[in-house]
C-alpha positions in Angstrom: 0.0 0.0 0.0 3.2 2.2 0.4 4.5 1.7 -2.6 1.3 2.6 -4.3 1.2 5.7 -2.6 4.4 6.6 -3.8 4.1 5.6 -7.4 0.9 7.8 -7.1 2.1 10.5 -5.4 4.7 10.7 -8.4 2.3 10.3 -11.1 0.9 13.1 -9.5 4.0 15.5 -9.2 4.8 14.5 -12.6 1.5 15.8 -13.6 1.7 19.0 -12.7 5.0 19.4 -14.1 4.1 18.6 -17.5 0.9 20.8 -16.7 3.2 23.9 -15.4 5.9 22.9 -18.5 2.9 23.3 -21.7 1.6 26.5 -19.9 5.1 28.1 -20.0 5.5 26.8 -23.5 2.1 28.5 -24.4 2.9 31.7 -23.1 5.5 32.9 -24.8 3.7 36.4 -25.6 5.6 39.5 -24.1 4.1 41.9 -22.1 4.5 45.3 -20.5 3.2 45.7 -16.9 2.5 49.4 -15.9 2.1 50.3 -12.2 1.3 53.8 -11.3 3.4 55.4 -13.9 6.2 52.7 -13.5 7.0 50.3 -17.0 8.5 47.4 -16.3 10.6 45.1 -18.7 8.9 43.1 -21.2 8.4 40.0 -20.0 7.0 36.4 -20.9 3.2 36.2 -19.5 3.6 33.1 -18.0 6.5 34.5 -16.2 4.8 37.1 -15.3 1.9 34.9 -14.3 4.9 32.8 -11.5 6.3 35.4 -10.1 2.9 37.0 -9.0 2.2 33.5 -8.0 5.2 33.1 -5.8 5.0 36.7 -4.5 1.8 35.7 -3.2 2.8 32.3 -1.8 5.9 34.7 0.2 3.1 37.4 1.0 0.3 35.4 2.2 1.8 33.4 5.0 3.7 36.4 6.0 0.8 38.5 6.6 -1.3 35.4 8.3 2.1 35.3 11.0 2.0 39.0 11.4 -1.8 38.7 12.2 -1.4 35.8 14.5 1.4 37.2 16.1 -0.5 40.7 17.3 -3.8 38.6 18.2 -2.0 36.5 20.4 -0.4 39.9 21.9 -4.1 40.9 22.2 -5.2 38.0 24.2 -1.9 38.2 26.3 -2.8 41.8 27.3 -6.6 41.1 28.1 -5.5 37.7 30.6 
């Protein structure tokens, strides 16, 4: 049953690899991104597409530990 697990588990990750590999292959197309006055370089959309991807996987978490740090401050405070 553990060894089906794993083969499954790699089927899966080798899924999403071919998935993530044809999207970058289809989006080739460069864009310009403009920011409140600010051009930035031309880039590759799906490039584009994985870094606002990964900013969001840095940003996310960071805000939820901020937040859970200065509620659990809160609580300290009111015990």
């Amino acid at each position: 049953m553990r060894n089906l697990m794993r083969v499954l588990l790699g089927v899966l990750v080798l899924f999403l690899v071919l998935m993530i590999l044809a999207f970058v292959l289809e989006n080739q197309q460069s864009v310009t991104l403009f920011f409140l006055g600010w051009a930035g370089p031309q880039l590759p959309v799906s490039l584009v597409i994985v870094l606002a991807l990964l900013a969001g996987m840095v940003v996310g978490p960071l805000l939820g530990w901020i937040l859970g740090r200065s509620s659990r401050v809160l609580r300290k405070r009111l015990v």
